[in-house]
KOLVO-616555 format. One record per residue (C-alpha): residue number from 1; residue in one letter; x, y, z. Coordinates in steps of 0.1 Angstrom, whole numbers, plus 5000, padded with zeros to 4 digits. Example, Ala and Ser with C-alpha at 12.3 -4.5 7.8 and 13.67 -1.06 7.14 Angstrom:
@nr 1 | rest A | xx 5123 | yy 4955 | zz 5078
@nr 2 | rest S | xx 5137 | yy 4989 | zz 5071
END
This chain:
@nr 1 | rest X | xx 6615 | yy 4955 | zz 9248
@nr 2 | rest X | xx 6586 | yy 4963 | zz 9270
@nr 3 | rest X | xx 6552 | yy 4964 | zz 9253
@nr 4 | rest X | xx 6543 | yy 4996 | zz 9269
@nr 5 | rest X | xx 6575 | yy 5015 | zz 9248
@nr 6 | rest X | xx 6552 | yy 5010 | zz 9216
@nr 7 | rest X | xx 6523 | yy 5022 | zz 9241
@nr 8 | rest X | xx 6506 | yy 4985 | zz 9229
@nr 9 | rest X | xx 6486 | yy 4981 | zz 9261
@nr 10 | rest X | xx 6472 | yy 4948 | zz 9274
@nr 11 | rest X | xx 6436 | yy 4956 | zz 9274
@nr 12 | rest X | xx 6415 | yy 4937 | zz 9307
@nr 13 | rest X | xx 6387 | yy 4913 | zz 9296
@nr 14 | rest X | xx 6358 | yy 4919 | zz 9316
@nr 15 | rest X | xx 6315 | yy 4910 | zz 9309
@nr 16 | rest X | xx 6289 | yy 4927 | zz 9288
@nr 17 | rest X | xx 6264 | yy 4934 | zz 9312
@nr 18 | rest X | xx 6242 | yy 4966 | zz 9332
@nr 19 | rest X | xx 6248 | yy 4989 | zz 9357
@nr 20 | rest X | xx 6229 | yy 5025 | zz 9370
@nr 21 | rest X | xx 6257 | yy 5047 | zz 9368
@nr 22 | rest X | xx 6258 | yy 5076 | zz 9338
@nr 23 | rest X | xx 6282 | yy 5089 | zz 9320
@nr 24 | rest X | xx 6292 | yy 5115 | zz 9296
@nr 25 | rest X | xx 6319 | yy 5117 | zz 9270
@nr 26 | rest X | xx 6322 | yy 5142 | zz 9245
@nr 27 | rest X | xx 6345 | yy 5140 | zz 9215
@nr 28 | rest X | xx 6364 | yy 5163 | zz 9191
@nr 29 | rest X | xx 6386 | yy 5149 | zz 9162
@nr 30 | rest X | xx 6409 | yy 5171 | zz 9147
@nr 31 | rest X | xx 6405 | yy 5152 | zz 9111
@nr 32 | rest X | xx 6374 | yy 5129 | zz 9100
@nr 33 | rest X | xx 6357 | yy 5126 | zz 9066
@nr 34 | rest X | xx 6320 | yy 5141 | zz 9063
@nr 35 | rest X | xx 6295 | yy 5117 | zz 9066
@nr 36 | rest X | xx 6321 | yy 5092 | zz 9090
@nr 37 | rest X | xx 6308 | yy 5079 | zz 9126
@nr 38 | rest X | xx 6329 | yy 5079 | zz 9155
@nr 39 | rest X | xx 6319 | yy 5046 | zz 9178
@nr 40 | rest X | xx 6321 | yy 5041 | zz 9214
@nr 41 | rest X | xx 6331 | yy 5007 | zz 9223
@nr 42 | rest X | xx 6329 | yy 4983 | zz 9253
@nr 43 | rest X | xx 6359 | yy 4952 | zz 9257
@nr 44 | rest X | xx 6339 | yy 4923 | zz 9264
@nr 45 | rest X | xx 6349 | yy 4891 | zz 9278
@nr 46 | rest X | xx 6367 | yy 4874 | zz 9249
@nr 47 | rest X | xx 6383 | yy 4906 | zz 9243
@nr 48 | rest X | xx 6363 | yy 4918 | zz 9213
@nr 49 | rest X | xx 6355 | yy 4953 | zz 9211
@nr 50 | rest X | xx 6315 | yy 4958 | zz 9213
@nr 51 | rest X | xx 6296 | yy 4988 | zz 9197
@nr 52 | rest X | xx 6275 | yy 5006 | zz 9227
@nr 53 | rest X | xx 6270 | yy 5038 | zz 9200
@nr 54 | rest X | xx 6278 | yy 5052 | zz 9172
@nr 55 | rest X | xx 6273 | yy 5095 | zz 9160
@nr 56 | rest X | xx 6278 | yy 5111 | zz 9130
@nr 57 | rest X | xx 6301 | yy 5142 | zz 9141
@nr 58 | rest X | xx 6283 | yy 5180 | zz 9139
@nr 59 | rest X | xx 6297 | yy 5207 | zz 9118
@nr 60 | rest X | xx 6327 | yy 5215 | zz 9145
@nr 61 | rest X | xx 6335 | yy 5174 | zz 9143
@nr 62 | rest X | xx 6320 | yy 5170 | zz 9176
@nr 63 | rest X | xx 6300 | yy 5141 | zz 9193
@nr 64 | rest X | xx 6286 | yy 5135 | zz 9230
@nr 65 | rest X | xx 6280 | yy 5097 | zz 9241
@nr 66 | rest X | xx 6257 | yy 5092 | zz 9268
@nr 67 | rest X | xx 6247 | yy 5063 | zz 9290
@nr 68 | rest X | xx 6252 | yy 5043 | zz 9319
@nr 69 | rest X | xx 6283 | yy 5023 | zz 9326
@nr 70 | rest X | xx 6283 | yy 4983 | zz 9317
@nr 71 | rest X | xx 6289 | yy 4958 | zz 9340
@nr 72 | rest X | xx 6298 | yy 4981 | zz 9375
@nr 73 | rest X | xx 6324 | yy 4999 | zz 9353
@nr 74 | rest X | xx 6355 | yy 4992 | zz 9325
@nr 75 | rest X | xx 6371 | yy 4997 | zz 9294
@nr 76 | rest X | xx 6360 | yy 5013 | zz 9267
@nr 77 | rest X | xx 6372 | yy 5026 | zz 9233
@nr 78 | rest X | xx 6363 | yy 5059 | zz 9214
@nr 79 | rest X | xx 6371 | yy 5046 | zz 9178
@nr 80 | rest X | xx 6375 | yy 5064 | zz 9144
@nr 81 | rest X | xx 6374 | yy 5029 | zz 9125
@nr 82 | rest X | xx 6354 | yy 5043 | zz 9097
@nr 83 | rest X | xx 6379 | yy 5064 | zz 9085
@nr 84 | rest X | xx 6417 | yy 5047 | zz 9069
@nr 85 | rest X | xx 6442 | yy 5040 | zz 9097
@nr 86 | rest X | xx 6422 | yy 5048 | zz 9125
@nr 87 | rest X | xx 6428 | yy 5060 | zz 9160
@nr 88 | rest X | xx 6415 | yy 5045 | zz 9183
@nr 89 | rest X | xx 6411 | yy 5056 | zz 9227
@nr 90 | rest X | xx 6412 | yy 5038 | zz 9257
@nr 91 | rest X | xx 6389 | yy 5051 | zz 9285
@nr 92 | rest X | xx 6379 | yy 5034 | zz 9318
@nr 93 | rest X | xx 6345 | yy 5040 | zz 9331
@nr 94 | rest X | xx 6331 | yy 5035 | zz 9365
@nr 95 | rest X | xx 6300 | yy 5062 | zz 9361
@nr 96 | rest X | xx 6301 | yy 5096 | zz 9370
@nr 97 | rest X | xx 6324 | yy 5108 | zz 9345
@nr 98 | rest X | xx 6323 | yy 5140 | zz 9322
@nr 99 | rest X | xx 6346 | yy 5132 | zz 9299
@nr 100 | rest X | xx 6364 | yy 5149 | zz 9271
@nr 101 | rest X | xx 6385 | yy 5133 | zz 9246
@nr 102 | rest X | xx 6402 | yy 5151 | zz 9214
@nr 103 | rest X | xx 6421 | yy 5132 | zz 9192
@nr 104 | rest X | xx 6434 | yy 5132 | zz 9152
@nr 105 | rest X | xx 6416 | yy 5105 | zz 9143
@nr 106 | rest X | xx 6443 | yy 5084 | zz 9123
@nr 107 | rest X | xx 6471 | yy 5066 | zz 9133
@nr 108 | rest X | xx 6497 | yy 5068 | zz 9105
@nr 109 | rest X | xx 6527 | yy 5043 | zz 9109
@nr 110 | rest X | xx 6553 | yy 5071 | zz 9100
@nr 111 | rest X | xx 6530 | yy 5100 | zz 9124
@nr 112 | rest X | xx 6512 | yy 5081 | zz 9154
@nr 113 | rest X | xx 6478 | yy 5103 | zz 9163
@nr 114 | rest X | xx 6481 | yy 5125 | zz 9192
@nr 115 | rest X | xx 6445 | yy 5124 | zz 9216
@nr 116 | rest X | xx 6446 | yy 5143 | zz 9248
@nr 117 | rest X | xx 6419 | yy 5130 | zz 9275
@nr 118 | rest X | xx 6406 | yy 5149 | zz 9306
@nr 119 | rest X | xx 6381 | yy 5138 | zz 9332
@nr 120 | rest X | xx 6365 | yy 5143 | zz 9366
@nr 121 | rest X | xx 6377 | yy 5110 | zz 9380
@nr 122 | rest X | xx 6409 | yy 5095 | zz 9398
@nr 123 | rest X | xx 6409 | yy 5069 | zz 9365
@nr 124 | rest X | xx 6415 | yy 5095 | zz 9342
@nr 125 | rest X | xx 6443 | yy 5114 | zz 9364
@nr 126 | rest X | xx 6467 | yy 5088 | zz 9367
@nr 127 | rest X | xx 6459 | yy 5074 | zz 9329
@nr 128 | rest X | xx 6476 | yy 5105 | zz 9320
@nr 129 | rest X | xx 6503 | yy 5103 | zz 9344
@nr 130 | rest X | xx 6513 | yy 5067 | zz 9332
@nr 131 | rest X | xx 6511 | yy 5080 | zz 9300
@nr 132 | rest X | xx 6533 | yy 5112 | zz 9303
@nr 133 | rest X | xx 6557 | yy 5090 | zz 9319
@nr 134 | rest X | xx 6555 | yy 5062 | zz 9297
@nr 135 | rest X | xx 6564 | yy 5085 | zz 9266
@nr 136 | rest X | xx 6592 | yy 5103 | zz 9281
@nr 137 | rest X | xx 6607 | yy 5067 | zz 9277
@nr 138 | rest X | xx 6594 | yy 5061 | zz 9243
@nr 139 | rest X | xx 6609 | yy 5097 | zz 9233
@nr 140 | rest X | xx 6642 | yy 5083 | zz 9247
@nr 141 | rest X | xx 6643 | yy 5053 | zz 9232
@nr 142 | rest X | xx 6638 | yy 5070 | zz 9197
@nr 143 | rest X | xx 6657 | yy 5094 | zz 9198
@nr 144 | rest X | xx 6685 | yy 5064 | zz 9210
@nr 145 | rest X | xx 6679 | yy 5044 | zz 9181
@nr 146 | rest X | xx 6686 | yy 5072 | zz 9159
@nr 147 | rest X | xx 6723 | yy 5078 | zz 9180
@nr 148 | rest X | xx 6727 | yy 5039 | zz 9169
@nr 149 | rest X | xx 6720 | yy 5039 | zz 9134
@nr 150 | rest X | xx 6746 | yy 5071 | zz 9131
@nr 151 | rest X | xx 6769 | yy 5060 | zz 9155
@nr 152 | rest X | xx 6774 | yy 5023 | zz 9160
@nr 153 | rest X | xx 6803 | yy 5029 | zz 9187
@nr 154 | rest X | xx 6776 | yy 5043 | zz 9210
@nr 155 | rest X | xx 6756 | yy 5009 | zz 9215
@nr 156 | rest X | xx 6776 | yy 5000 | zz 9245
@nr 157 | rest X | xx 6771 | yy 5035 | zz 9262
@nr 158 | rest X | xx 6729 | yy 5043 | zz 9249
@nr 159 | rest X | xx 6724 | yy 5004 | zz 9264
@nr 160 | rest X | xx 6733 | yy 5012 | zz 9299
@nr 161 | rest X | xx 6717 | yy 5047 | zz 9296
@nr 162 | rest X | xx 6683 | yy 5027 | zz 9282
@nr 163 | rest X | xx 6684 | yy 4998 | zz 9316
@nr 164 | rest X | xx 6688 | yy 5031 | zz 9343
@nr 165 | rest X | xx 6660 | yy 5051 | zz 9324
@nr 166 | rest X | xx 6637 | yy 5015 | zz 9322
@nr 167 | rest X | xx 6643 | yy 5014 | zz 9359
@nr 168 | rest X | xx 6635 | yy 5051 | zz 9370
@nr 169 | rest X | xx 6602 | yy 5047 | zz 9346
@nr 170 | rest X | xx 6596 | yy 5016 | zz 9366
@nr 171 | rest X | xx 6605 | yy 5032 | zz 9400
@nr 172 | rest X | xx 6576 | yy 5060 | zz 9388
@nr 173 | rest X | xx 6550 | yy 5038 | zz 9380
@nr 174 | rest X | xx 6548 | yy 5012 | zz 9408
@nr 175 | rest X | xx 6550 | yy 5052 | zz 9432
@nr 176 | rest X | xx 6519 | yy 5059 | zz 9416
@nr 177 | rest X | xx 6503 | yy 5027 | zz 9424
@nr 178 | rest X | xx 6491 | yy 5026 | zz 9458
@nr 179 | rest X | xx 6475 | yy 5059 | zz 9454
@nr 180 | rest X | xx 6455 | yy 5045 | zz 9428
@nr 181 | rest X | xx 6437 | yy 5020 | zz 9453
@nr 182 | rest X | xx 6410 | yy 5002 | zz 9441
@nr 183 | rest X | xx 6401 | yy 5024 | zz 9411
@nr 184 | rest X | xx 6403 | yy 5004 | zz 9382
@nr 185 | rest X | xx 6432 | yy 5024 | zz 9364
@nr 186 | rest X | xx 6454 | yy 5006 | zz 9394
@nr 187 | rest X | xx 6445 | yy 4970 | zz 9371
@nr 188 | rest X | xx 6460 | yy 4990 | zz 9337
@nr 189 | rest X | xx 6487 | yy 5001 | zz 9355
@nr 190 | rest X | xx 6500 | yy 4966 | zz 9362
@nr 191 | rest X | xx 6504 | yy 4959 | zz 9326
@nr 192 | rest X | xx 6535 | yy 4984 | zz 9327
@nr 193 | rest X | xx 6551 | yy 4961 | zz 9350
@nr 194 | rest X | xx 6575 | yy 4932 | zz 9341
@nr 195 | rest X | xx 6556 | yy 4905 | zz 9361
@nr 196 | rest X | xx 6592 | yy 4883 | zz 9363
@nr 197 | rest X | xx 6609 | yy 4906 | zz 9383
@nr 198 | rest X | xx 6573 | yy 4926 | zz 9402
@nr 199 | rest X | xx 6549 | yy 4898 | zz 9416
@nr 200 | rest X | xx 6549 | yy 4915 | zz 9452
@nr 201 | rest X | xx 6535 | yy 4943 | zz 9438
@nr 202 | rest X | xx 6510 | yy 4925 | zz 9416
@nr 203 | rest X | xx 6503 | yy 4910 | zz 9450
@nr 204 | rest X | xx 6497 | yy 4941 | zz 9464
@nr 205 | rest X | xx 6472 | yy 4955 | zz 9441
@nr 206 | rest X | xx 6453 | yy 4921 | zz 9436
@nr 207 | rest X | xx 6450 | yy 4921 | zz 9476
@nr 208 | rest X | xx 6436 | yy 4958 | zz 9475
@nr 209 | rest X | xx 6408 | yy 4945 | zz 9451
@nr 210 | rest X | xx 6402 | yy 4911 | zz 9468
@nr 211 | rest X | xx 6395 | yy 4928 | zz 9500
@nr 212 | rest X | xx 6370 | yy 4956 | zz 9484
@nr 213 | rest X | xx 6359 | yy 4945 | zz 9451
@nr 214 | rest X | xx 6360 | yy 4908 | zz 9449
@nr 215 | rest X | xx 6329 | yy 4904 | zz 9425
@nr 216 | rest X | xx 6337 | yy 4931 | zz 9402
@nr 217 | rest X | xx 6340 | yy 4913 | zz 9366
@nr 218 | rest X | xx 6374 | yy 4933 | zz 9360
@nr 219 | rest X | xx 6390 | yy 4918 | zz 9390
@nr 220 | rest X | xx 6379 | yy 4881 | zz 9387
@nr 221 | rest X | xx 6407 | yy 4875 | zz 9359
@nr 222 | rest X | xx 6434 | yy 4898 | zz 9375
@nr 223 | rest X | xx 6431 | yy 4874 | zz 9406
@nr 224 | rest X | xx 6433 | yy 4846 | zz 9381
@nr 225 | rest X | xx 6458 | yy 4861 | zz 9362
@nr 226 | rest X | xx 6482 | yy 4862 | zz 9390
@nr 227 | rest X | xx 6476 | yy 4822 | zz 9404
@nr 228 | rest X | xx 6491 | yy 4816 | zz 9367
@nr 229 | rest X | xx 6517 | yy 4840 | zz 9375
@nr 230 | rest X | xx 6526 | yy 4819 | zz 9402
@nr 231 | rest X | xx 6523 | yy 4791 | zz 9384
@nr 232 | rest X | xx 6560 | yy 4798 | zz 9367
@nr 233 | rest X | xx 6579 | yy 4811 | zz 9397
@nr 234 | rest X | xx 6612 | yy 4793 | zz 9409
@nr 235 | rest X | xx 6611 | yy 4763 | zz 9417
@nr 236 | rest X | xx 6579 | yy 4750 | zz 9395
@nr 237 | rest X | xx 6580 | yy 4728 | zz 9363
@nr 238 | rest X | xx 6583 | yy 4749 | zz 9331
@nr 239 | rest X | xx 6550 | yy 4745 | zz 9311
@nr 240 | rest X | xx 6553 | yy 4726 | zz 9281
@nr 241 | rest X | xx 6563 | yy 4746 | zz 9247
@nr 242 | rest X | xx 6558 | yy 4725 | zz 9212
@nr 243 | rest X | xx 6559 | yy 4755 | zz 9186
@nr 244 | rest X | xx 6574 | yy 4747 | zz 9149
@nr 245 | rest X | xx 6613 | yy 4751 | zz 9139
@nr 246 | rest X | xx 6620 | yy 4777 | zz 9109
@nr 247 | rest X | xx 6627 | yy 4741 | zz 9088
@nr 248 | rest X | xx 6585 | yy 4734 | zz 9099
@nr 249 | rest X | xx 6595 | yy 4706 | zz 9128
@nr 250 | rest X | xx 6578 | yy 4702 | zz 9160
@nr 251 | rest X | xx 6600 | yy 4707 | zz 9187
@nr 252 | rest X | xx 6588 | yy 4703 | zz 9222
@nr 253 | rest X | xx 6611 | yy 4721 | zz 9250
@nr 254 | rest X | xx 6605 | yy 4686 | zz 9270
@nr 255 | rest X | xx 6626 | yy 4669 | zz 9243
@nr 256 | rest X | xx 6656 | yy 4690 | zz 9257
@nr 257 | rest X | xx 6651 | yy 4671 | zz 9296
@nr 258 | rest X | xx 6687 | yy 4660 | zz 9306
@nr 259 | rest X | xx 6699 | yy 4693 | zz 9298
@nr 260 | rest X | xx 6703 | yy 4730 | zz 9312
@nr 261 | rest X | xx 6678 | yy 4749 | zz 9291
@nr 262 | rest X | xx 6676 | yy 4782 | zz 9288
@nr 263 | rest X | xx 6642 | yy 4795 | zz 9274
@nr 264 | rest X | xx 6647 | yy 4829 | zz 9257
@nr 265 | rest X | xx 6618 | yy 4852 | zz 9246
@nr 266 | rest X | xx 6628 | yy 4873 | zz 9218
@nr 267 | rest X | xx 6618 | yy 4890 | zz 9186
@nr 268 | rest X | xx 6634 | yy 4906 | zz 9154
@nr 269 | rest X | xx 6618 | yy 4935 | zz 9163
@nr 270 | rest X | xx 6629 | yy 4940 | zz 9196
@nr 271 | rest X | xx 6661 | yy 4961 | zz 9194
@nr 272 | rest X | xx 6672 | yy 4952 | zz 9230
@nr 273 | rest X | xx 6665 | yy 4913 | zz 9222
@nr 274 | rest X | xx 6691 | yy 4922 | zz 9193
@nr 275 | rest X | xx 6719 | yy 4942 | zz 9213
@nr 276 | rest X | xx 6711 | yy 4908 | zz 9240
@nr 277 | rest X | xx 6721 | yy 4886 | zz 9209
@nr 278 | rest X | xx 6758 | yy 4889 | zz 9204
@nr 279 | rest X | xx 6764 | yy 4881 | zz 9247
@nr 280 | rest X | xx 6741 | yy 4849 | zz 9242
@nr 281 | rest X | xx 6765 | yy 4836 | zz 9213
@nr 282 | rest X | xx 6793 | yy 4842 | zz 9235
@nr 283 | rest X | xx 6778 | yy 4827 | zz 9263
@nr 284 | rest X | xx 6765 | yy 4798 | zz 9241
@nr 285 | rest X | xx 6797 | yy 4787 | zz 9228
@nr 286 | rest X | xx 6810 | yy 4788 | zz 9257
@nr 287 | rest X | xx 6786 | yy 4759 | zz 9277
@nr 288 | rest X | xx 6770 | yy 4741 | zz 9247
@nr 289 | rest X | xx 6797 | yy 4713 | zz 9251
@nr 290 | rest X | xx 6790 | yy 4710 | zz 9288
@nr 291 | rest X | xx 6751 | yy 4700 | zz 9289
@nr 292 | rest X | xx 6737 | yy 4738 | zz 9280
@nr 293 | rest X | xx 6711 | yy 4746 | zz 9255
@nr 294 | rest X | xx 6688 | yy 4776 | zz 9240
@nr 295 | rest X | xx 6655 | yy 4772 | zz 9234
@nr 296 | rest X | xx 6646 | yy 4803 | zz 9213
@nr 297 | rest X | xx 6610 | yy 4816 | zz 9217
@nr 298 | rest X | xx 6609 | yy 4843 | zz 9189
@nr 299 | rest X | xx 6573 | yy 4865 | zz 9193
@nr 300 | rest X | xx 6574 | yy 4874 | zz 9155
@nr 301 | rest X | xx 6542 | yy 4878 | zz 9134
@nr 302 | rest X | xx 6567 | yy 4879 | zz 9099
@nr 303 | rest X | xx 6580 | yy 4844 | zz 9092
@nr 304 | rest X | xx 6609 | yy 4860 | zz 9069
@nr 305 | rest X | xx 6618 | yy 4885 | zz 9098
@nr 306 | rest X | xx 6622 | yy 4861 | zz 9124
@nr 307 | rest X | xx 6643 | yy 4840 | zz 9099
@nr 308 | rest X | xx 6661 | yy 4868 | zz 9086
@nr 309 | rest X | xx 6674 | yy 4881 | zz 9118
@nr 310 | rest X | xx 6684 | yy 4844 | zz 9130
@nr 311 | rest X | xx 6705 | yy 4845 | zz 9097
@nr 312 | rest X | xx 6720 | yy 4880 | zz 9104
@nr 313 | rest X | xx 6727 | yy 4880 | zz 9144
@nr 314 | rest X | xx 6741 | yy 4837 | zz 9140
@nr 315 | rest X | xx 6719 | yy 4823 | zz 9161
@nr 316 | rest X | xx 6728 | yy 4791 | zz 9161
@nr 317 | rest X | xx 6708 | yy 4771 | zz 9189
@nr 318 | rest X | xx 6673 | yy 4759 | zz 9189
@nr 319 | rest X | xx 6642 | yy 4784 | zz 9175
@nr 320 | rest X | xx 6605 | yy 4783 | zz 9172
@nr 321 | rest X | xx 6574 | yy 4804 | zz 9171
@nr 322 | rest X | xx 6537 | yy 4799 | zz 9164
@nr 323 | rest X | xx 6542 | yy 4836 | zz 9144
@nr 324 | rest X | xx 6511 | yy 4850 | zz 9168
@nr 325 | rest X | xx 6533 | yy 4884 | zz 9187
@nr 326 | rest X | xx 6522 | yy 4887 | zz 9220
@nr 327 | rest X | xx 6495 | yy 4862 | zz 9215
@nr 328 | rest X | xx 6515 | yy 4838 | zz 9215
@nr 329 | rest X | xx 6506 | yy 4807 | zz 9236
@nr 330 | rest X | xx 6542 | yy 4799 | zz 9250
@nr 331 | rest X | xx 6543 | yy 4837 | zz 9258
@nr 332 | rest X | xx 6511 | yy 4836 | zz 9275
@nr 333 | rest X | xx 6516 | yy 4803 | zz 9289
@nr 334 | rest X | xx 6548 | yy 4820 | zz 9309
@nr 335 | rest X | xx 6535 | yy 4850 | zz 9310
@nr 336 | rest X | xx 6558 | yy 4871 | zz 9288
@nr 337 | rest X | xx 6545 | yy 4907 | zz 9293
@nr 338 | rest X | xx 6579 | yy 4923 | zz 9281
@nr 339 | rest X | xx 6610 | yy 4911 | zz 9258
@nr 340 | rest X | xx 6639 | yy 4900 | zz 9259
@nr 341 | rest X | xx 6631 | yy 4873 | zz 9286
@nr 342 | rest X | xx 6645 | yy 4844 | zz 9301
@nr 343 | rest X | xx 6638 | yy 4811 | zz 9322
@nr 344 | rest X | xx 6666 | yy 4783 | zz 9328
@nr 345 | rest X | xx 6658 | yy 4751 | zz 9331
@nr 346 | rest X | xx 6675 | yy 4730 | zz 9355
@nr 347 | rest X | xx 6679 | yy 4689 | zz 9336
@nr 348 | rest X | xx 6646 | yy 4678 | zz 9351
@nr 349 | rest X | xx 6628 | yy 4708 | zz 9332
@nr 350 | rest X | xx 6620 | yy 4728 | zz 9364
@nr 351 | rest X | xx 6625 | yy 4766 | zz 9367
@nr 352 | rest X | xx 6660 | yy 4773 | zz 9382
@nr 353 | rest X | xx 6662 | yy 4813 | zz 9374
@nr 354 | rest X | xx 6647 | yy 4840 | zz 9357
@nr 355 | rest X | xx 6653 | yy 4872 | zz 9336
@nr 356 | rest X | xx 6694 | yy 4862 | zz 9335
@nr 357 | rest X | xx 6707 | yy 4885 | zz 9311
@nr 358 | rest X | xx 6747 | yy 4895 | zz 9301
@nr 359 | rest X | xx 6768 | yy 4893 | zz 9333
@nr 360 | rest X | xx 6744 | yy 4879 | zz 9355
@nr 361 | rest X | xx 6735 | yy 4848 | zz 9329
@nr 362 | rest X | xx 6776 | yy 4843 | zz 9325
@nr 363 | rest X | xx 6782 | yy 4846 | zz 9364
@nr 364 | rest X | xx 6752 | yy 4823 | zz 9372
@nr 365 | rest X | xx 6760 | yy 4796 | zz 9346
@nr 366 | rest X | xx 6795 | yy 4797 | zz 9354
@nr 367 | rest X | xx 6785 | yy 4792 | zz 9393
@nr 368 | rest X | xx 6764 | yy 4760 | zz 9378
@nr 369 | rest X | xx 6791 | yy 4747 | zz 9358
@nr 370 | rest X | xx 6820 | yy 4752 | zz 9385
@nr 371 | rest X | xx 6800 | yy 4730 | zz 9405
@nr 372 | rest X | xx 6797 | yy 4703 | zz 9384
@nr 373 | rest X | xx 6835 | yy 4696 | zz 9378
END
């Protein structure tokens, strides 16, 4: 399931530092208590959000923040946290911007808070059209799982609807990209792309940035970011995993060396990881005898959900987690950016193929096997 269906965006990192450009953001919440700041924010470089400034909202439940932008330009939050569930905004910044932000001010599990966000800048254009077309998905995809959980029978047909819709949302995004040029909104834009199956066109942007802004502090661990990328292509040696088995065991993926390994990132909450499920037993039972094994990655944060749903789908191979979601260091370490997700191993632990799924796992393993009769 891709992170950017729960709109859970991968926020840069950048540094906490000065530069001469001013801005302007004025916001309006819809519902805050008397008496309850709103805060603007700045993402620093170990990821924490930093207060810039903080305003006790007028009679209408307005504020305006002013200042000049930090560090040549980045990400900031407009955040409600003094109120119960709170909202909280992303903005990018790059100085010059008049910009106006409206937003409930809570995030309720059962209502997620609506904000709209309009500005003067090319940042703020395309945010909104990666947003637009990121919810049309998420819209899809609920309205989907409700089909399921009335009609079971319709799995087979709302799974194949759900890949062609995740491709045209893809096809949309990575159009929008080049226009974006070295604005920084191009950067947030690559964390909608599955970086397994789209390293040309992380390429592409970091290439954009290298040749124009080189220095900036946002770009410096984009360019990083994608060496690693690299790092776990085809052909490479898987890095190591040693996460704990549901019993408490360390298992290290290296202990599985002399076998055909396939490395699969899931989650119990990931509803295609789940419809994925029933094809990897099949295709389990079918090679386990013949030198192929599962190594089971889950990115759960809820030790009795993970366990639970390896109870309920079967699942009998090999599982672990460190319980940390997407921070999880195996996840970052093969940069996992969307779920379900899969590297095979070839015996000597080196990357033979990835993102095999259904038909194209059971065609490529039996190609693999065939060959070894």
């Amino acid at each position: 399931m891709k992170k950017y269906l729960n709109l859970c965006f991968v926020l840069l990192m950048t540094h906490f530092g000065s530069f001469g450009q001013e801005f302007t953001v004025s916001v309006k919440a819809n519902q805050i208590a008397p008496g309850r700041k709103i805060y603007l924010e700045f993402i620093n470089a170990r990821g924490q959000a930093v207060k810039v400034d903080s305003l006790l909202p007028n009679a209408q439940k307005e504020v305006v923040f002013k200042g000049k932008v930090l560090d040549q330009g980045g990400f900031y939050l407009v955040n409600f946290y003094e109120i119960p569930n709170p909202q909280k905004v992303l903005l990018i910044l790059e100085g010059g911007e008049k910009v106006q932000v409206q937003a409930e001010g809570i995030n309720l599990p059962e209502k997620p808070g609506t904000f709209t966000v309009t500005g003067n800048t090319p940042n703020f254009t395309y945010m909104n059209q990666l947003l637009a077309i990121s919810k049309s998905l998420e819209n899809k995809v609920a309205a989907w799982n409700l089909e399921i959980e009335k009609t079971p029978a319709s799995q087979d047909r709302i799974q194949k609807e759900f890949i062609k819709a995740q491709t045209e949302t893809l096809e949309k995004i990575k159009a929008l990209i080049p226009a974006m040029g070295t604005n920084l909104v191009a950067l947030w834009a690559t964390n909608f792309l599955p970086s397994d199956s789209e390293l040309a066109t992380l390429e592409a942007v970091g290439d954009r940035f290298r040749k124009v802004r080189p220095t900036h502090p946002q770009v410096k661990p984009f360019l990083e970011n994608l060496k690693r990328l690299k790092g776990v292509g085809v052909g490479s040696e898987a890095p190591e995993i040693a996460l704990n088995t549901p019993t408490g065991e360390r298992l290290a993926l290296s202990s599985l060396r002399g076998k055909y390994v396939l490395i699969d990132f899931w989650a119990s909450w990931c509803g295609p990881c789940r419809r994925e499920n029933p094809n990897v037993i099949k295709t389990y039972a079918q090679y386990k005898d013949k030198g192929f094994e599962i190594y089971g990655v889950s990115l759960d944060k809820d030790r009795a959900a993970w366990l639970k749903a390896i109870e309920a789908d079967q699942l009998v191979w090999k599982h672990v987690s460190d319980l940390q979601y997407w921070n999880s260091v195996a996840a970052q370490a093969y940069q996992v950016s969307a779920i379900p997700m899969t590297f095979l191993l070839d015996k000597e632990g080196k990357i033979m193929a990835k993102g095999l799924r259904g038909a194209a796992l059971d065609q490529y393993l039996a190609n693999l096997f065939s060959d070894k009769k």
